[in-house]
N, C-alpha and C positions, 0 to 999 in steps of 0.2 A: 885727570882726576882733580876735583876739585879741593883747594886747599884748606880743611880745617881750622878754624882758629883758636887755639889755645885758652881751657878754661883759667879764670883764676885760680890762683890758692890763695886758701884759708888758713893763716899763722896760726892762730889765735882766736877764741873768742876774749872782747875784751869785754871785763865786769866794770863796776863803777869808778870812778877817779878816787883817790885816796881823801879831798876832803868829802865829796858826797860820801861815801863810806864813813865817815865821821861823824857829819851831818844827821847821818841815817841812824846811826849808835847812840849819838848822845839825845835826840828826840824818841829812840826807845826808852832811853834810859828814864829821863824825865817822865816820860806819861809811866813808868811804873811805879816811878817814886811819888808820883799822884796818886796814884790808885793806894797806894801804902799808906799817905796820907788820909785817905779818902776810908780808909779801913779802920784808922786809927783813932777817926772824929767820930764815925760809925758806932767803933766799941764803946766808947764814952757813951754817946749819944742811947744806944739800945744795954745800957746795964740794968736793968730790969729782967733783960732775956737771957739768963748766963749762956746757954747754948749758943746764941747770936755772938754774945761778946767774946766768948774764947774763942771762936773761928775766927772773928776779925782781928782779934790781939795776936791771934797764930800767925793769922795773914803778914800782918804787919811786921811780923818777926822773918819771915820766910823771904820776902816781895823784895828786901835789900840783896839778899845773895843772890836770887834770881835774876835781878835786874843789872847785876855786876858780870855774872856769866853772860846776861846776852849782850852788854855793851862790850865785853872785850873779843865777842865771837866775831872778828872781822870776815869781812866776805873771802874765801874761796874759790880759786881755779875747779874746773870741775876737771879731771886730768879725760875723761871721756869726752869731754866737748873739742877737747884741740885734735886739728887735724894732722896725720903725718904730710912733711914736705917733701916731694922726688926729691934726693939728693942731689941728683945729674940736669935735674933742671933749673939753668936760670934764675935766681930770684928778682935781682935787680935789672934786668940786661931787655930791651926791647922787643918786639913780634923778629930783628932782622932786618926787617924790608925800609927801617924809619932812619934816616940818615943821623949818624952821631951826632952831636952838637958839639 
């Protein structure tokens, strides 16, 4: 019988490094504090329109707390993505056949 060889396991999926995770948060956070900005020159700019202006004055009032919940939302294991490990097998130990070093 021919001898099968031993799939991998899979620990773990890994998510991003903890500064890209940072990286990734604090350039949300900024393009929203732009767009707040961008809402808040807006309102100035169309007060002529009060319906325009109160949604943008809203905006700009909303767009800080928004933008503070998704900068502190760091990334997530997903617990369904990790695979279980056979307990009985091996994790570190060679196919056998490879001579120890």
């Amino acid at each position: 019988m021919p001898r099968r060889e031993p799939e991998a396991v899979r620990i773990t999926t890994a998510g991003r490094s903890h500064s890209d995770d940072l990286g990734h948060r604090e350039r949300r956070y900024v393009i929203s504090m732009g767009i707040r900005t961008a809402c808040f020159v807006l309102a100035v700019v169309f007060r002529g329109v009060p319906v325009l202006m109160w949604v943008l004055i809203i905006a700009s009032f909303v767009l800080p707390y928004v933008a503070v919940v998704m900068a502190n939302a760091g990334g997530s294991t997903d617990p369904e993505s990790l695979e279980t490990v056979d307990p009985g097998r091996p994790s570190l130990e060679g196919r056998g056949d490879e001579p120890a070093a």
